[in-house]
N, C-alpha and C positions, 0 to 999 in steps of 0.2 A: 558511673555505669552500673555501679552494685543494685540500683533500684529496679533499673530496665530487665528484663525479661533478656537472662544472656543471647538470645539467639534470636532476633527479629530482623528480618527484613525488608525492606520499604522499595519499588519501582519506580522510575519515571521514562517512560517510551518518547521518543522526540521522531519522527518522521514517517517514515512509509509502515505498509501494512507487515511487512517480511520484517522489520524490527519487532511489529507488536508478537508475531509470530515467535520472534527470536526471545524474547522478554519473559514470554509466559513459559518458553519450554529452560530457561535459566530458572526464572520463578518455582517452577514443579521440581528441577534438580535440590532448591535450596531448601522445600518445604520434604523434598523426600530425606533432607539431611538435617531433621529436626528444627528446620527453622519456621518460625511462625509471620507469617504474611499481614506486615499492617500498609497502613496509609501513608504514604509520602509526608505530610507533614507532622504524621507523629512521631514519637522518640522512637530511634530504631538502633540496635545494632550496627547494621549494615544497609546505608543506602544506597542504589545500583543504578546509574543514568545512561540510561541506551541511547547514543548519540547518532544525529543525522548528518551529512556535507553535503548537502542538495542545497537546504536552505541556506541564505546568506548571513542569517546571523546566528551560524553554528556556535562561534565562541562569545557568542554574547548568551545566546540561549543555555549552553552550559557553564556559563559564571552563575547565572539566576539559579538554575536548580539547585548549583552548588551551596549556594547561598540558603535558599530554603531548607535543602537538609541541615547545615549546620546551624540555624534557627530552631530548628526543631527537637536538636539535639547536639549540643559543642563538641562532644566527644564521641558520636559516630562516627566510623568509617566509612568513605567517600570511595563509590570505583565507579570508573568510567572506561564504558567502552561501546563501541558500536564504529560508526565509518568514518565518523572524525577524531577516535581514539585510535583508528588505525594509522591516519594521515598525519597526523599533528599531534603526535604523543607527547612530548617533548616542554611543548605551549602548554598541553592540559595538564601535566606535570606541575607545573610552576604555579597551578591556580591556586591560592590558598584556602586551605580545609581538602585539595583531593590526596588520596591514598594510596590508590593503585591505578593505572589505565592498562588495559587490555588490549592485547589486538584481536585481528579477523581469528589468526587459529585459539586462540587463548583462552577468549570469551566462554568458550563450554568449559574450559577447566577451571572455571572460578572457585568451585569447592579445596581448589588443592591449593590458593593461593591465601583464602582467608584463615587457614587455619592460625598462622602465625603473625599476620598481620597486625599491626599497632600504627594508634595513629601519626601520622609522621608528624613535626616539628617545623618542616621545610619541604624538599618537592617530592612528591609522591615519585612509588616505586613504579617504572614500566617493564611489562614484558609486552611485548612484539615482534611478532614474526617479517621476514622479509614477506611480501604480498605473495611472491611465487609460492611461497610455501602452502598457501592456503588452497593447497590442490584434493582438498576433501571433503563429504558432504557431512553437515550434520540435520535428520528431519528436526523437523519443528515444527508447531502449532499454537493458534492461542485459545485458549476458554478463559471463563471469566464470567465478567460481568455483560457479557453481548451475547444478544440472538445469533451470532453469527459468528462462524470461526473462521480464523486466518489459517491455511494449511500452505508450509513451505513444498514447493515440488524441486525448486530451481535455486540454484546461485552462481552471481557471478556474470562475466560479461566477456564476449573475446570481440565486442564490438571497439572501434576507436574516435567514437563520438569527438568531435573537438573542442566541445564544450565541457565536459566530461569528468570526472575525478574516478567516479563508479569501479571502471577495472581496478585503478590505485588501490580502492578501500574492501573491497571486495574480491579481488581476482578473477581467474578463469572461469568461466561457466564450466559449470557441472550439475549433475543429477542426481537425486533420490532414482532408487529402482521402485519401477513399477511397484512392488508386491510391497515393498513397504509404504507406498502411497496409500494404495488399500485397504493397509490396516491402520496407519494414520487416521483414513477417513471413516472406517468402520469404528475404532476406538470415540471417535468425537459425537457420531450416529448415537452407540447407544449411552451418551450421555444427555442425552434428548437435544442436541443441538439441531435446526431444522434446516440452517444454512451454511456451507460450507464457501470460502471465496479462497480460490489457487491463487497463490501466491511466488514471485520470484524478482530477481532483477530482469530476466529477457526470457517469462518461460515457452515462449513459443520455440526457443531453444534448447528445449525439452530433449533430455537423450543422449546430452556430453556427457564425458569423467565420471560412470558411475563410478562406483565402489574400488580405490586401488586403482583408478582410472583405466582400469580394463573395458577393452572396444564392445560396445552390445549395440543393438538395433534398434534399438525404441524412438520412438519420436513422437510430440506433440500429439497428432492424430493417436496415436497407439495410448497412451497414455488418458486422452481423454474419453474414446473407445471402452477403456477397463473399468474408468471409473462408472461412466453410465450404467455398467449391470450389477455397481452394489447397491443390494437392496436396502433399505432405512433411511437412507440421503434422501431430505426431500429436496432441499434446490443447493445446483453447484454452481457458481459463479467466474468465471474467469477474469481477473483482475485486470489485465491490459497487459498487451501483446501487438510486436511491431506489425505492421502491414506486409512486409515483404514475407514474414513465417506465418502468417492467418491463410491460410491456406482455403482453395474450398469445399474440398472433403472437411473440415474440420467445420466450415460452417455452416455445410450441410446435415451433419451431427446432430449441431446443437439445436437447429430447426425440427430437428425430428425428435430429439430429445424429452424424456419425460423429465429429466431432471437438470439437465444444461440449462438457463434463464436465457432469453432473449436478451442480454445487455451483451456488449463490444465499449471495449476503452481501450482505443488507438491513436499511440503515441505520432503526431504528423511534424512538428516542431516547424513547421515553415510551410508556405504556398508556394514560394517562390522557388525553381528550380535552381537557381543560379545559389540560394542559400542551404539547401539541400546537401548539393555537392561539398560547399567550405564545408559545412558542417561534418561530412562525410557522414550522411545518410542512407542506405543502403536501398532507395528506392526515388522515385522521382513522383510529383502529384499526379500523374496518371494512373500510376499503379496506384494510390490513394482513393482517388475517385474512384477506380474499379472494384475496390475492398466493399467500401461505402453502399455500390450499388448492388452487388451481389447480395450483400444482408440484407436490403430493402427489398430486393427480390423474392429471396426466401420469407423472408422475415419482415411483413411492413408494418409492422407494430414495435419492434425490436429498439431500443433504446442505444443510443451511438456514445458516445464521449469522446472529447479528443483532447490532445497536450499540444500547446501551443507555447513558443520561445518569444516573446518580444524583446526589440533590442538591439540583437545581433550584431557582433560588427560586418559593416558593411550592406545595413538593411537599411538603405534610403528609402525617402516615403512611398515612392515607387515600390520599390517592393514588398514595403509593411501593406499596401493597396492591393496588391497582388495575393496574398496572405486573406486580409481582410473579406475580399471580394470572392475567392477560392470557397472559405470558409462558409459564406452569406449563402452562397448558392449552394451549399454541400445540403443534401439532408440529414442532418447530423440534428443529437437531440439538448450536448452542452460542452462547454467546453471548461479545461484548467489551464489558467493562465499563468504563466511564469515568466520572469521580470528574467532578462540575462545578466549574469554577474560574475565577472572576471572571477577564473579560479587557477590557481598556481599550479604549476607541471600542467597545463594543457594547450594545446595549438593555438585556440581565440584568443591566448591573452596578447599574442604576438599580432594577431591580425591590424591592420588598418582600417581606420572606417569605422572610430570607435562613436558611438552615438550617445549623445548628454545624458546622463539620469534623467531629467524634469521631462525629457521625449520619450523614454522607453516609459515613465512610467503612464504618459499621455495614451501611448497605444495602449498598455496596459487596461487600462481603466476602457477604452473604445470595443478594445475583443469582450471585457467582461461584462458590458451589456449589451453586445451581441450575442454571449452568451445567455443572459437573460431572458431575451426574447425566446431565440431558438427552445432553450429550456421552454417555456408559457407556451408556443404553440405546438411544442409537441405534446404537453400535457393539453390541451386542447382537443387534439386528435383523440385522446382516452375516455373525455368526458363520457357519459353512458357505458359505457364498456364493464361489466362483471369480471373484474380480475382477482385472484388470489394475493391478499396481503399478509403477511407476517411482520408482527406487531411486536414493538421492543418494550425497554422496562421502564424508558424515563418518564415522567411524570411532568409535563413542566405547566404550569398554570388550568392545572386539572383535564389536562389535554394528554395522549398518548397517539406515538408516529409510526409508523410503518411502511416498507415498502413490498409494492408491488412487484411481479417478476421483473418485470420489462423498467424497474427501477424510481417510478412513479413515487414520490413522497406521499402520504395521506397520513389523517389526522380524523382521531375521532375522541369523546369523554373519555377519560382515563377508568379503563376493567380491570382490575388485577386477574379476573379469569380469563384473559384474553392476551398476558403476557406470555409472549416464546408460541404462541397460536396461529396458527393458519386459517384465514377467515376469507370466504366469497365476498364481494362488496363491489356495490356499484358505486364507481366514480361518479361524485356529482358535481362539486361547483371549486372553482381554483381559489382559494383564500387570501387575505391582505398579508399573510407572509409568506405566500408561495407553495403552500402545503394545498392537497385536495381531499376535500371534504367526503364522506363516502354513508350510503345509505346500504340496508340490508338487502339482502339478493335471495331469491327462491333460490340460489343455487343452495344460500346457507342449512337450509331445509333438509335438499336433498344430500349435499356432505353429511351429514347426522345419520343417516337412516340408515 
């Protein structure tokens, strides 16, 4: 270790946006505590694996990273944590090369735990909290290397999904206060960031457990209300939010909004009512449909997304058809599809009606190019259309991507004066990888002037 730079760093994020969120505001703890930020695969100090339990191959995915950090360096120290270091402490314990696992409340206080730290011999140390405990907020955000920040509002869940691990690994829903949202988003504003995307596990459940879980008022609508009159935000995004708390004051907000984006990503997990209920879903396809069509109302240009479960037990083809068909006809602009996979401590695993892998993963594949489509003609409807895009930093075969408000992918020669920019651009032609090709706009003219 005497060669390494005592105090380095190294991240790896595995899952949703509110990890990366979580990632960066642990990262800024450890660079305000003289550590220096490198690369995952180089020799580090201290390499830190923010883990996911959504995905199915959570402890295969953190054997790999484990692997690569002690490739990169034999004598680093290993700590994990995130929501499969809250569930499965124990397992990640025993993986060889990790050092410490973390739980839900823990994870902020990683600086008090490295100090003394050495790398273990055998199975790493855990501290973890019982899940009830983790009745407190911490903000968070990401910057980085993205045109776009991830800004935590929300954590936590008092839903009891049957599919579900989420309240396990995360607990209660609670809230950031308003006023520290604000300066959250103001703080990320004047670091020229142009897009800002709200983040949470349910934040349409905006307004639980603030601070000391003392009772306040806020909610969703209030919350989203305060952010629109800070000024410097050029576009705020809301990452997905159930349909029973999308409310329509909330999306008639966004329709009026200078800074709210016409994009919705609503979570539907099923067509089928009868699958709705097992799952204990907190709304039925009608009330779906009606979400759906109120945004095309306001909003018919507005970009939809939705989460969809294949699998299920107790989803005969009959109702994977029901699903399917619900979907076909929805005006929806794409959808993310997710395979269902037995998870321990929750109600599905007991259910009957379990259906073969090689079928879910059948439907699987059937939603994801109906997805496809829906995706292509909604990007169809755009064509011609002068939209504002902001333009990210990758570079891939001298090509640079961007999205449009309403969430539109475009593709134009890579500018480096045109990274982290807001540019007019007419939509012109859909390209063989699914990206849109975009021409110059008088509008670009008159932004200048």
């Amino acid at each position: 270790m005497e060669h390494l730079h005592s105090k380095t760093a190294a991240f790896h994020t595995l899952g949703c946006k509110l990890n990366f969120a979580e990632t960066s505001t642990i990262a800024r703890q450890l660079t305000s505590a003289g550590y220096q930020k490198v690369s995952f695969d180089e020799p580090a100090h201290v390499y830190i694996i923010n883990t996911c339990s959504v995905t199915e191959n959570a402890d295969r995915e953190c054997k790999f990273h484990v692997k690569r950090a002690m490739k990169a360096n034999p004598d680093g120290l290993v700590v994990i944590l995130g929501c499969y270091a809250q569930l499965k402490p124990e397992e990640i314990s025993a993986i060889t090369g990790v050092d410490l696992v973390l739980g839900a409340k823990e994870k902020f206080n990683i600086l008090s735990y490295l100090d003394d730290l050495e790398k273990s011999e055998s199975h790493g140390i855990i501290h973890s909290c019982e899940i009830d405990e983790a009745d407190f907020f911490i903000g968070s955000y990401s910057i980085g290397d993205r045109t776009r920040a991830f800004l935590k509002v929300q954590d936590g869940c008092d839903y009891k999904c049957t599919y579900c691990t989420i309240p396990l690994a995360r607990g209660i829903s609670r809230s950031d206060t308003i006023e520290s949202v604000v300066k959250n988003a103001t703080e990320i504003s004047q670091k020229g960031i142009k897009e800002i995307v709200l983040t949470g596990v349910n934040i349409g459940d905006y307004g639980k457990g603030e601070f000391g879980n003392k009772k306040h008022e806020h909610t969703f609508l209030d919350l989203i209300s305060e952010l629109d009159q800070v000024d410097g935000i050029e576009r705020i995004r809301i990452s997905s939010i159930e349909p029973n708390l999308l409310k329509n004051e909330s999306i008639e907000l966004v329709a009026k909004s200078k800074r709210f984006v016409p994009h919705f990503h609503i979570p539907l997990q099923s067509g089928s009512d009868d699958l709705l209920k097992k799952m204990k879903r907190r709304y039925m396809s009608g009330l779906y449909a009606d979400r759906v069509a109120k945004i095309r109302e306001v909003m018919p240009d507005s970009c939809i997304g939705v989460d969809v479960i294949v699998g299920f037990p107790g989803e005969t083809e009959e109702k994977f058809l029901e699903t399917y068909n619900f979907l076909n006809e929805l005006p929806i602009s794409y959808l993310h599809v997710f395979t269902y996979s037995e998870r321990e401590n929750t109600e599905a695993v007991e259910m009957e009606g379990v259906i073969p892998i090689p079928e879910r993963k059948r439907r699987n594949k059937m939603l994801r190019i109906l997805s496809e489509k829906k995706k292509m003609a909604f990007y169809q409807t755009q064509l011609g259309k002068t939209l504002p895009v902001l333009w990210e930093h990758e570079n891939k075969n001298g090509l640079m991507f961007g999205f449009t408000e309403n969430y539109v992918r475009v593709q134009k020669p890579f500018d480096i004066n045109s990274v982290n920019e807001i540019e007019y651009l007419k939509l012109h032609k859909i390209q063989s990888d699914g990206t849109v090709s975009v021409l110059a706009a008088f509008e670009n003219f008159l932004a200048k002037v």
